[in-house]
C-alpha positions in Angstrom: -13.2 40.8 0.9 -16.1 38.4 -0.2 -16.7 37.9 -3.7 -20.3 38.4 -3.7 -21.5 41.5 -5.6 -23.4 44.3 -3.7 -24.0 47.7 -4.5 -25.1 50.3 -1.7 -26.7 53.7 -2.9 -26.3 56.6 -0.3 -27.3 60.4 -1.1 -25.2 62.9 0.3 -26.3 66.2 -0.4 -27.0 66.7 -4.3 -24.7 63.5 -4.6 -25.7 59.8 -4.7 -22.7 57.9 -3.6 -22.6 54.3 -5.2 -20.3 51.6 -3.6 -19.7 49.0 -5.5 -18.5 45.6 -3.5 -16.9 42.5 -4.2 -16.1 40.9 -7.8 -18.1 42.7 -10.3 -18.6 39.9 -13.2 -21.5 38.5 -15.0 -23.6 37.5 -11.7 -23.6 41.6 -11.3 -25.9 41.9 -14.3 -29.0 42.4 -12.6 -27.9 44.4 -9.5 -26.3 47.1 -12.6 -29.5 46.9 -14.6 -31.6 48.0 -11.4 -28.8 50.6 -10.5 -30.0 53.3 -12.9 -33.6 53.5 -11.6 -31.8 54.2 -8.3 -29.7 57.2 -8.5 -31.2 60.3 -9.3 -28.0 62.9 -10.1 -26.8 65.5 -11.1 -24.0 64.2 -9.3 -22.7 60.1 -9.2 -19.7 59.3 -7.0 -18.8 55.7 -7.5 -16.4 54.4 -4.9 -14.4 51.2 -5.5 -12.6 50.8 -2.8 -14.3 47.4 -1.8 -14.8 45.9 -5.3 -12.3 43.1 -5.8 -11.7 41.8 -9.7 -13.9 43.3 -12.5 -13.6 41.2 -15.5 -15.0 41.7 -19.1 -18.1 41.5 -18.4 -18.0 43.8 -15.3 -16.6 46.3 -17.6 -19.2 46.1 -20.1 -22.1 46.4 -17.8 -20.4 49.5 -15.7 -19.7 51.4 -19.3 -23.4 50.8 -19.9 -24.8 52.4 -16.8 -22.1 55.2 -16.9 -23.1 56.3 -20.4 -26.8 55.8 -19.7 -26.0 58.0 -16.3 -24.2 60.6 -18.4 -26.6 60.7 -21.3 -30.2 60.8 -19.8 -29.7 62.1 -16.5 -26.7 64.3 -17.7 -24.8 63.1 -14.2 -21.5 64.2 -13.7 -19.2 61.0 -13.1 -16.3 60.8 -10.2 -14.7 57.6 -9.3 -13.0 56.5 -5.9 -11.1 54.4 -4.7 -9.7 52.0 -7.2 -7.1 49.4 -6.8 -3.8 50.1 -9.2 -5.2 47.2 -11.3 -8.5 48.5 -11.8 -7.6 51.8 -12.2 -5.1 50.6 -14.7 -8.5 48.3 -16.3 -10.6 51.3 -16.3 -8.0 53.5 -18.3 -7.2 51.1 -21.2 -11.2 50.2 -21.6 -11.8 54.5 -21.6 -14.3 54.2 -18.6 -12.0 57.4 -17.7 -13.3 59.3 -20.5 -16.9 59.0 -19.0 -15.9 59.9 -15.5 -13.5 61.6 -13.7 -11.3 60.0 -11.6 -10.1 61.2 -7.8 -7.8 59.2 -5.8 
């Protein structure tokens, strides 16, 4: 898994599917600023299943575009494929209460 940041957007359906790859840290700031204009809703499915280690940062810009999702395009939020340490991350910093998550 390369450590690079990437983020593919993919609509399916009513959906836009947004996988997030590789280590999602401060060099991911302007790939998530530009992610809003690029989904659409109602529907966001964000899969993690190639993202690697999401540090503070990470954290802090994901929280921002999930609220911003959820607020002014009233999106509702599922989340894929996260690792048992990110799922774990994503429980204690309440990015669960923003989106629901599906194994």
């Amino acid at each position: 898994m390369s450590s690079d940041f990437r983020i593919e957007v993919i609509r399916e359906g009513t959906a836009d599917v947004i996988r997030f790859q590789g280590t999602i840290d401060a060099r991911a700031e302007q790939h998530m600023r530009e992610l809003s204009s690029r989904v659409s809703g109602p529907e966001l499915r964000c899969d993690f299943s190639d993202a690697g280690r999401i540090n503070s940062m990470g954290i802090a810009f994901l929280l921002r575009f999930l609220k911003s999702a959820k607020d002014e395009k009233n999106a509702r939020i599922t989340i894929h494929g996260l690792n048992q340490m990110n799922a774990l991350l994503f429980k204690m910093t309440g990015i669960f209460l923003l989106a629901g998550h599906e194994q």
